[in-house]
VOVEXTOR-94660 format. One record per residue: residue in three letters; chain; x, y, z of N, C-alpha, C in turn. Coordinates in steps of 0.001 Angstrom, whole numbers, plus 500000, padded with zeros to 6 digits. Layout:
VOVEXTOR-94660
residuo:ALA, cadena:A, n.px:X, n.py:Y, n.pz:Z, ca.px:X, ca.py:Y, ca.pz:Z, c.px:X, c.py:Y, c.pz:Z .
...
END
This chain:
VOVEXTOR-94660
residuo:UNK, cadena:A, n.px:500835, n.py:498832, n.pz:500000, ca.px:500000, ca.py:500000, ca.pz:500000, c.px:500889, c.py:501242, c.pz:500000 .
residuo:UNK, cadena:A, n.px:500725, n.py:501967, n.pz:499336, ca.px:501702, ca.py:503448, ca.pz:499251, c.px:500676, c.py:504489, c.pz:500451 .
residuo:UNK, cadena:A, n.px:501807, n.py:505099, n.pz:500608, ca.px:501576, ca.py:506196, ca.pz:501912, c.px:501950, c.py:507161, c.pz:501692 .
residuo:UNK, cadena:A, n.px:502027, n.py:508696, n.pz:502040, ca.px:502063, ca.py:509680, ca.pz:501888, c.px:502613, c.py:510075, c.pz:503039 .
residuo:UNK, cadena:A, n.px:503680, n.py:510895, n.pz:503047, ca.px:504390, ca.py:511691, ca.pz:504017, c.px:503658, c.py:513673, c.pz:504137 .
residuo:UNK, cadena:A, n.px:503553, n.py:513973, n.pz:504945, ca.px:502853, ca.py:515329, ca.pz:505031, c.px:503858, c.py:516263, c.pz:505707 .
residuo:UNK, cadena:A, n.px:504204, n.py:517052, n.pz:505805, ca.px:504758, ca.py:518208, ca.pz:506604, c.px:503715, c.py:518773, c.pz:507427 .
residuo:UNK, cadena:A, n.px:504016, n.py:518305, n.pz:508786, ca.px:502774, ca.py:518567, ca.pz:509562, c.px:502193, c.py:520213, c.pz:509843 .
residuo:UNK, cadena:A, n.px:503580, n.py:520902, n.pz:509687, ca.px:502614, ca.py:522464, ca.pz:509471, c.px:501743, c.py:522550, c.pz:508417 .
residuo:UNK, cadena:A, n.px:502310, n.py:522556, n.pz:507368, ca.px:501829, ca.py:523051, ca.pz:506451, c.px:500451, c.py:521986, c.pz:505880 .
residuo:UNK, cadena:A, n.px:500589, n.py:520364, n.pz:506335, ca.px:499708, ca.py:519478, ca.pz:505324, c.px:500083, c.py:519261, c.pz:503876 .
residuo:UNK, cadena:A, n.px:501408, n.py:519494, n.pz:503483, ca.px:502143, ca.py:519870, ca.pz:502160, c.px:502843, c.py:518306, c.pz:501901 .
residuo:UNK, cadena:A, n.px:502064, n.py:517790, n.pz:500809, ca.px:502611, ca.py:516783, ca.pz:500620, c.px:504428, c.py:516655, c.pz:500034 .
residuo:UNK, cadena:A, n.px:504713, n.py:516153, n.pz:500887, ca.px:506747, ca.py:515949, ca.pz:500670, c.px:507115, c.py:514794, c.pz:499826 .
residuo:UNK, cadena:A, n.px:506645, n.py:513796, n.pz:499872, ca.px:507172, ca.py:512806, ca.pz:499350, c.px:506313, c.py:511458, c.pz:499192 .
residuo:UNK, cadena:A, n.px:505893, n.py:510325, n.pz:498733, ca.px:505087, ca.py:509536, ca.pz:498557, c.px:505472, c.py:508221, c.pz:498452 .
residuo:UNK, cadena:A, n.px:505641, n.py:507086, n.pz:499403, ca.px:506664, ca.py:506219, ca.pz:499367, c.px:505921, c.py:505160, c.pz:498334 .
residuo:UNK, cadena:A, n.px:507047, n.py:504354, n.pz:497893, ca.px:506581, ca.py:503251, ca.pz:496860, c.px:506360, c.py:503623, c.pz:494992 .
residuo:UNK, cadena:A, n.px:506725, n.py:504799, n.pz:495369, ca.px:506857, ca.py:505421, ca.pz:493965, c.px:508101, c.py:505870, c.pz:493368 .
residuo:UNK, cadena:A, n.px:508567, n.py:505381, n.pz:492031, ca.px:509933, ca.py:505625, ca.pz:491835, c.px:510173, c.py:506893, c.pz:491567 .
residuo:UNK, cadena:A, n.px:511501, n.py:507758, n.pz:491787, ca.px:511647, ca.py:508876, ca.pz:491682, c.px:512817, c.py:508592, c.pz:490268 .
residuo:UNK, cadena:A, n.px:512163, n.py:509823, n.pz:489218, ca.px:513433, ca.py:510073, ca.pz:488087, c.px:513635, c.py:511402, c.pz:488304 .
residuo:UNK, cadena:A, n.px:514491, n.py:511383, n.pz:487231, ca.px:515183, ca.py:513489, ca.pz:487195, c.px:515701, c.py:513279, c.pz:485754 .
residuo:UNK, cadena:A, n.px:514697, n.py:514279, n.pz:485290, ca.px:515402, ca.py:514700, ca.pz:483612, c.px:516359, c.py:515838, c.pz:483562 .
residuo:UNK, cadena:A, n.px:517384, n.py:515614, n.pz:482781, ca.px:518218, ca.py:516883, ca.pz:482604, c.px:518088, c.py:517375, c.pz:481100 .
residuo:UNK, cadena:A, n.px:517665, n.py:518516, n.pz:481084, ca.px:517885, ca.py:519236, ca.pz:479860, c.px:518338, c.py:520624, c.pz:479666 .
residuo:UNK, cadena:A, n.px:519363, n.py:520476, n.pz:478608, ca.px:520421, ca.py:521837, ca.pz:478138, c.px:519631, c.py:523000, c.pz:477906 .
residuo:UNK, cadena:A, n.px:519966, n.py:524185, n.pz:478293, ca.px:519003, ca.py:525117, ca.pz:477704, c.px:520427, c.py:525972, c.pz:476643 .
residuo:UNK, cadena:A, n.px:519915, n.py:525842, n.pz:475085, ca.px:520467, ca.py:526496, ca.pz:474540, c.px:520808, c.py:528112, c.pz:473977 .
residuo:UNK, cadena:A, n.px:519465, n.py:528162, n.pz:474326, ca.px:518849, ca.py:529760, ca.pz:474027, c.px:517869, c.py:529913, c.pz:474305 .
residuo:UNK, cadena:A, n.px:517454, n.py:531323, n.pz:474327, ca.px:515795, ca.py:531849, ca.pz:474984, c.px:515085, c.py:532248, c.pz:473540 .
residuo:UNK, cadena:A, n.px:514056, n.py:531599, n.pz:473335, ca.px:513429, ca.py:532641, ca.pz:472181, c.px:512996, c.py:533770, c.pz:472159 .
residuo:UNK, cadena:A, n.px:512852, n.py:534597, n.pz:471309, ca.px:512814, ca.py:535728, ca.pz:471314, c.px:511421, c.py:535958, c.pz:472019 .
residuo:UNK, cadena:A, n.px:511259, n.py:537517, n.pz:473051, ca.px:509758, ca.py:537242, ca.pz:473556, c.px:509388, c.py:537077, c.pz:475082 .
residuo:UNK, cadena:A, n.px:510344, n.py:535976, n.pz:475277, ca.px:510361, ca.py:535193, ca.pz:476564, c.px:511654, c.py:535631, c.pz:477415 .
residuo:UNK, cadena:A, n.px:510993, n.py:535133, n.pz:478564, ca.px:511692, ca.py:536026, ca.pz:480133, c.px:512307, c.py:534419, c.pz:480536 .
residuo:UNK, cadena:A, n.px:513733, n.py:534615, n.pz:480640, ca.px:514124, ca.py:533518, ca.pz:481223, c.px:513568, c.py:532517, c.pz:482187 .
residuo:UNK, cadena:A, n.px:512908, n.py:533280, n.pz:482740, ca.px:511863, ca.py:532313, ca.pz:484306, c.px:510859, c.py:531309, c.pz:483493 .
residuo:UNK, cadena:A, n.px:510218, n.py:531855, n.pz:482026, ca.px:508910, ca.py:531314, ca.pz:481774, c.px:509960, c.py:529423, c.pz:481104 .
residuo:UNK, cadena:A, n.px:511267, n.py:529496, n.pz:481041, ca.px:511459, ca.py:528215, ca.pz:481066, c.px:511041, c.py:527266, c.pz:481693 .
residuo:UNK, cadena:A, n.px:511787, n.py:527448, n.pz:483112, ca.px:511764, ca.py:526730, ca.pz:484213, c.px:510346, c.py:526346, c.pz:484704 .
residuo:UNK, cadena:A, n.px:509347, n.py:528091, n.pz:483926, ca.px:507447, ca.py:527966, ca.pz:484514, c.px:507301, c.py:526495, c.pz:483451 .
residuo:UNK, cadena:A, n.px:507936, n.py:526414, n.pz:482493, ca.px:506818, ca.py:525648, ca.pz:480930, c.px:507437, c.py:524379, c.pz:481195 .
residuo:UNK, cadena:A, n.px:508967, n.py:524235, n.pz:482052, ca.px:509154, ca.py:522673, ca.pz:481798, c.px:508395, c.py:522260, c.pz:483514 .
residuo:UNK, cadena:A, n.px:508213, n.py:522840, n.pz:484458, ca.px:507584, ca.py:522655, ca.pz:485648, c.px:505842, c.py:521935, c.pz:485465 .
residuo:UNK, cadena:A, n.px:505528, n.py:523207, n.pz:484876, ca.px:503720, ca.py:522845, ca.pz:484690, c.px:503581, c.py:521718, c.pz:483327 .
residuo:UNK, cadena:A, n.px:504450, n.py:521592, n.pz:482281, ca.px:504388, ca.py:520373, ca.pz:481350, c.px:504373, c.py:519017, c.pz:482584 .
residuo:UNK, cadena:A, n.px:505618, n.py:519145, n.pz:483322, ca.px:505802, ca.py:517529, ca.pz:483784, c.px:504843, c.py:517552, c.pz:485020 .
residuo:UNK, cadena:A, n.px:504020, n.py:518548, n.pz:485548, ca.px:503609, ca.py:518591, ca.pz:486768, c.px:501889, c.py:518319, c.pz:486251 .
residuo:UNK, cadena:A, n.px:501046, n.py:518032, n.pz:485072, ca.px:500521, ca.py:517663, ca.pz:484533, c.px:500279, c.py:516138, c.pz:484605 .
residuo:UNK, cadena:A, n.px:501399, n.py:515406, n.pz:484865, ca.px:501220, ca.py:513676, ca.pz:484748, c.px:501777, c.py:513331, c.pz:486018 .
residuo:UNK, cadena:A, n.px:502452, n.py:514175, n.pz:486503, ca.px:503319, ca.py:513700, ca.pz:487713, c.px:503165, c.py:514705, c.pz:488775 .
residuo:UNK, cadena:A, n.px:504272, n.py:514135, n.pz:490235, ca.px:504563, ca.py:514841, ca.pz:491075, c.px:505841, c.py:515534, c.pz:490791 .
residuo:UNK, cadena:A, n.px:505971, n.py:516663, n.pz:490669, ca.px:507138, ca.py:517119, ca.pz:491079, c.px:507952, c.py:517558, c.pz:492502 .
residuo:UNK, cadena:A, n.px:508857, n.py:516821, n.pz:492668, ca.px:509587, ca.py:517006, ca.pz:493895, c.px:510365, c.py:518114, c.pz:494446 .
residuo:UNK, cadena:A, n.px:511170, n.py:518582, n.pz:493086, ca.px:512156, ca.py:519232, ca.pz:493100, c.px:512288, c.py:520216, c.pz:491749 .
residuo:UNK, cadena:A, n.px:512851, n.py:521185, n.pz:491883, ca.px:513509, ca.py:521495, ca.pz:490320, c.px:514904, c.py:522554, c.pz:490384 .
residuo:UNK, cadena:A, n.px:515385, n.py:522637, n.pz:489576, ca.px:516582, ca.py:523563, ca.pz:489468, c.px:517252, c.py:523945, c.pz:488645 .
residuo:UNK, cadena:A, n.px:517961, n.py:525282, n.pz:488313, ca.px:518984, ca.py:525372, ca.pz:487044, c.px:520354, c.py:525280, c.pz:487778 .
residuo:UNK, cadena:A, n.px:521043, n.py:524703, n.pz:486631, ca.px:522754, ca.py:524564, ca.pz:487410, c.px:523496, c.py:524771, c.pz:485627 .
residuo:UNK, cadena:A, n.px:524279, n.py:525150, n.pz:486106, ca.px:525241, ca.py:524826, ca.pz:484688, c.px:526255, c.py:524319, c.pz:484937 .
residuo:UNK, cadena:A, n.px:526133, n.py:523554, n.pz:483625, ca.px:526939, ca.py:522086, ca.pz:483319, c.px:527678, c.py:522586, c.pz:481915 .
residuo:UNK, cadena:A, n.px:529084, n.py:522216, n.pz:482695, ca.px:530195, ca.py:522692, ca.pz:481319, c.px:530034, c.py:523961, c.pz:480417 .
residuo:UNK, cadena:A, n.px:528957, n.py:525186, n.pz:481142, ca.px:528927, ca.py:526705, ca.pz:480854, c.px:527693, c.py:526770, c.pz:480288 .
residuo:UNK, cadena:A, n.px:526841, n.py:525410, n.pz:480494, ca.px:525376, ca.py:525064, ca.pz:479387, c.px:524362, c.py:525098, c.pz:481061 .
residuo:UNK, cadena:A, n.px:523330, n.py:526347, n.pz:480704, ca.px:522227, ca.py:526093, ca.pz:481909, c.px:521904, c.py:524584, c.pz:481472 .
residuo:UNK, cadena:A, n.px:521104, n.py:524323, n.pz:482233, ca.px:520786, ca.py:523001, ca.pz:482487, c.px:519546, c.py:522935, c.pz:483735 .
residuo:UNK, cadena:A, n.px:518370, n.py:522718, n.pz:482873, ca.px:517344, ca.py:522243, ca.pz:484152, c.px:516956, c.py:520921, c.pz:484395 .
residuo:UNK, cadena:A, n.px:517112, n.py:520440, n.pz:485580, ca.px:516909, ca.py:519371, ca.pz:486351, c.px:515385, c.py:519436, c.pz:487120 .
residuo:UNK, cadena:A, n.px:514866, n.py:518625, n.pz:486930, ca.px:513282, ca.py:518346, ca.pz:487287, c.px:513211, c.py:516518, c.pz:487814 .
residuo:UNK, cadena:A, n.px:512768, n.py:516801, n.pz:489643, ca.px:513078, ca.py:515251, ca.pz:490169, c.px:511450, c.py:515163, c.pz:490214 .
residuo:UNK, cadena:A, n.px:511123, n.py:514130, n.pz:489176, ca.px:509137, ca.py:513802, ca.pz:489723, c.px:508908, c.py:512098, c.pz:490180 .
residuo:UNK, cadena:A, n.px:507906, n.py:511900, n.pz:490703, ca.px:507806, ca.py:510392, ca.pz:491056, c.px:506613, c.py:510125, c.pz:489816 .
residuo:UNK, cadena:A, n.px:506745, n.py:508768, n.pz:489789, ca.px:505902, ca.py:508536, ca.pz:488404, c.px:504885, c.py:506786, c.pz:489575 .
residuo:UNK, cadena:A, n.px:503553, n.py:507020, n.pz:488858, ca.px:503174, ca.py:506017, ca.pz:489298, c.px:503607, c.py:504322, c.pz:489585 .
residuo:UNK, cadena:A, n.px:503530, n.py:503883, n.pz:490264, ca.px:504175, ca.py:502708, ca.pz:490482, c.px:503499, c.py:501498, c.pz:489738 .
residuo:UNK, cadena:A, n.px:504223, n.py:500413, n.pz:488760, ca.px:503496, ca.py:499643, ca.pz:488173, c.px:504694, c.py:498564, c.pz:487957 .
residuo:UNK, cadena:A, n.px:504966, n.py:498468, n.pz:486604, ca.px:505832, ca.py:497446, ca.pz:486311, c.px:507277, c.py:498340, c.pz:485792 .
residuo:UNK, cadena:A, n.px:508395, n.py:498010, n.pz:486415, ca.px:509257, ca.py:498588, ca.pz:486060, c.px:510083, c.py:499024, c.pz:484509 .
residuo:UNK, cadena:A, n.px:509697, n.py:498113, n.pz:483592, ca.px:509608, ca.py:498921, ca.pz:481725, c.px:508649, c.py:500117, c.pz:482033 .
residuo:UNK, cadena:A, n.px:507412, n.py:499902, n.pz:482108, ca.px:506218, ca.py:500849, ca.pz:482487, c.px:506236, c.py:501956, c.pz:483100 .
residuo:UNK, cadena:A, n.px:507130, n.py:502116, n.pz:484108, ca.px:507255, ca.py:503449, ca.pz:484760, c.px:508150, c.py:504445, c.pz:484280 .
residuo:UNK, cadena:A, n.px:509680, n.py:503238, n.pz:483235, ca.px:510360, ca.py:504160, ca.pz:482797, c.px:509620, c.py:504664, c.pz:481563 .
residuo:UNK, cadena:A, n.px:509264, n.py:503898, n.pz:480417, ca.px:508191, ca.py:504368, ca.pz:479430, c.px:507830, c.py:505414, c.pz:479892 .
residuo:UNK, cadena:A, n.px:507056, n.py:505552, n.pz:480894, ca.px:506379, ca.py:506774, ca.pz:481169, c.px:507445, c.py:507966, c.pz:481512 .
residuo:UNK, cadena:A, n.px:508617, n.py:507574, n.pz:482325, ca.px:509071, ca.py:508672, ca.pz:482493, c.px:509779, c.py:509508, c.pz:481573 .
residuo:UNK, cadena:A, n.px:510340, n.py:508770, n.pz:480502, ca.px:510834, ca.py:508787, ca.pz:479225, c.px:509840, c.py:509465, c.pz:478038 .
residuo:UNK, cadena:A, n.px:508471, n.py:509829, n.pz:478846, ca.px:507365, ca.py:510292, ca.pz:477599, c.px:507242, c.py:511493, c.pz:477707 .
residuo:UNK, cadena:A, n.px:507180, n.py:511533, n.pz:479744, ca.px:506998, ca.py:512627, ca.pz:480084, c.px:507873, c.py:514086, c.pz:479843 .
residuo:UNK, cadena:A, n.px:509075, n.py:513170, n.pz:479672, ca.px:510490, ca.py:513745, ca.pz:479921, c.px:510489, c.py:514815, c.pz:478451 .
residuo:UNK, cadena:A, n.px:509787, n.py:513970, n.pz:477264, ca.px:510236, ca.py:514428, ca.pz:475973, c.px:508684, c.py:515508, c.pz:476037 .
residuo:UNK, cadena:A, n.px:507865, n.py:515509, n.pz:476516, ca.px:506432, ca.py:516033, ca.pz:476766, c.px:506949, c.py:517524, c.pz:477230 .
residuo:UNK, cadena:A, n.px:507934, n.py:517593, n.pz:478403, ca.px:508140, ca.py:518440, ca.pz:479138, c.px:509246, c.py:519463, c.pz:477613 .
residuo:UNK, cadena:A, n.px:510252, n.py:518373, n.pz:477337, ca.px:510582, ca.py:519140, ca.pz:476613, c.px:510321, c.py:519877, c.pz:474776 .
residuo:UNK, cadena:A, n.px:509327, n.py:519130, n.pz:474486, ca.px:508609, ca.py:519785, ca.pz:473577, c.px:507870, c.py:521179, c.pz:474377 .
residuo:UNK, cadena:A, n.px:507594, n.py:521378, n.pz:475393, ca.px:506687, ca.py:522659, ca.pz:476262, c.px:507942, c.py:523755, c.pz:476655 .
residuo:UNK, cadena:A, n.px:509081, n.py:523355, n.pz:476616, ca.px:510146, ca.py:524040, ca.pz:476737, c.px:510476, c.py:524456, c.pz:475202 .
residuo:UNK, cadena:A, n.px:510772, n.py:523974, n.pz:474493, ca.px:510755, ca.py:524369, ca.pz:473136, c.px:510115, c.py:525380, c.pz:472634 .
residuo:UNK, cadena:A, n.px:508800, n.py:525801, n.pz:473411, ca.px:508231, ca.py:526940, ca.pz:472851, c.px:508696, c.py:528425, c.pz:473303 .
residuo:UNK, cadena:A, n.px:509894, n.py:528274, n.pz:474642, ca.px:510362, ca.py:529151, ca.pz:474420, c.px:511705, c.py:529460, c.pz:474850 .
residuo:UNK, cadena:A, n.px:512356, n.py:527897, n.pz:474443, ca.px:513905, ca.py:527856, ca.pz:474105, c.px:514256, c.py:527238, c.pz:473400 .
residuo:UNK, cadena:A, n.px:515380, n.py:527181, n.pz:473459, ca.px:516265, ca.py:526448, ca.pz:472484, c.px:516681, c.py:525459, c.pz:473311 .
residuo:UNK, cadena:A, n.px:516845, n.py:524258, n.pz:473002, ca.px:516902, ca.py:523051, ca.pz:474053, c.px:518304, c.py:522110, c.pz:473062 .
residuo:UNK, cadena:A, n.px:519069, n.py:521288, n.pz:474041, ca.px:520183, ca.py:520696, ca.pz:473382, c.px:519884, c.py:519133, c.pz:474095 .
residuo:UNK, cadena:A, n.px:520694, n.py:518245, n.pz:474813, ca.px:520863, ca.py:517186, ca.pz:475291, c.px:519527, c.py:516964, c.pz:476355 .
residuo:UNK, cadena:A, n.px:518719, n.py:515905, n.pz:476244, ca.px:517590, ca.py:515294, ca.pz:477363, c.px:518530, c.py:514052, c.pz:477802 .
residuo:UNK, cadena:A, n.px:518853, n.py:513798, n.pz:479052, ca.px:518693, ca.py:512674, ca.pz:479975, c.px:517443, c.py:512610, c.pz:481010 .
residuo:UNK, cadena:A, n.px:517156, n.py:510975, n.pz:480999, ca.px:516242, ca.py:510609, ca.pz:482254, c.px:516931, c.py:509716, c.pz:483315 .
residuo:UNK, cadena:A, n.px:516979, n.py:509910, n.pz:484304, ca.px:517990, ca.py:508698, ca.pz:485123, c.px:516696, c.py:508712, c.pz:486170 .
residuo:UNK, cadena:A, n.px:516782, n.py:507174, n.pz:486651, ca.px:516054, ca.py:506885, ca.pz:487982, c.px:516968, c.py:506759, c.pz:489065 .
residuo:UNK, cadena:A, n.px:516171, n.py:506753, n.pz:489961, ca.px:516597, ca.py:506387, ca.pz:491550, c.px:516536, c.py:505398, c.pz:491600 .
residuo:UNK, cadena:A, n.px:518139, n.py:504558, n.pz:492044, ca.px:517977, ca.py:503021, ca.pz:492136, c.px:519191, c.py:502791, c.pz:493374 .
residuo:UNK, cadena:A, n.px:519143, n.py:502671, n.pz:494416, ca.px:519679, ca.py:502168, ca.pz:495891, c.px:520489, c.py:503320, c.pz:496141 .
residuo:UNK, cadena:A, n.px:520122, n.py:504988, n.pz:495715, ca.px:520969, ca.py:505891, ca.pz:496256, c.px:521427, c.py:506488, c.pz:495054 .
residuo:UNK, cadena:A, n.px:521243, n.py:506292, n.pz:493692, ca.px:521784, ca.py:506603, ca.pz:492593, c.px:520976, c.py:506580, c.pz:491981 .
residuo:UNK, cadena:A, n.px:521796, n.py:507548, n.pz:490633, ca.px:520713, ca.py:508005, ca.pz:489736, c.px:521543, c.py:507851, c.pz:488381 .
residuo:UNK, cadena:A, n.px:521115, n.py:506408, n.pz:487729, ca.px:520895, ca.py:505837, ca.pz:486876, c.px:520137, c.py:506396, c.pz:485704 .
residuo:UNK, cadena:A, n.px:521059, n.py:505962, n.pz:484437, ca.px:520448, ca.py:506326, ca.pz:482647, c.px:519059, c.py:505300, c.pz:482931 .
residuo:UNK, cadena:A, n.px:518431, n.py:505941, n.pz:482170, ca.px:516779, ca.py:504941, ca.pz:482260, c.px:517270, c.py:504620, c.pz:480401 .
END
């Protein structure tokens, strides 16, 4: 049976056990013309936050390339099945980023005993 962890101030769901956690990384190459750097991070957030939970998110740069990282849990089923999905979502999120960047390299890695594994 899956359970739900709460943050007892708030009632803010934190985390959801029994559900695998991935993290997509994708390059941001450029901003299109138009768009405010933030509405990235808004379009790849609300794309993957549509099918999933999102846990986490962040920009970091990697080798002088922004780079946003997005950690979501994906329903629990059969393990092909969850990556499928996370692998759909992943390219979902970044087609919604596309509309107002320029996008280079997608990875999906799961959480597997402390690590984060190519799916």
């Amino acid at each position: 049976m899956l359970g739900t962890i709460r943050d007892g101030a708030s009632g803010r769901l934190d985390r959801v056990e029994g559900m695998p956690s991935f993290q997509t990384r994708l390059k941001i190459t450029g901003l299109r013309p138009g768009n405010a750097p933030e509405s990235v991070m808004d379009a790849a957030v609300e794309a993957l936050g549509t099918r999933h939970h999102v846990e986490a998110h962040q920009l970091q740069i990697a080798g002088g390339v922004p780079q946003l990282n997005l950690r979501f849990l994906v329903e629990a089923s059969e393990y092909s099945g969850e990556n499928r999905q996370a692998v759909e979502s992943a390219a979902m999120m970044r087609d919604a980023v596309e509309r107002v960047a320029l996008t280079g390299a997608l990875s999906v890695l799961r959480r597997s005993r402390g690590k984060w594994l190519p799916v």
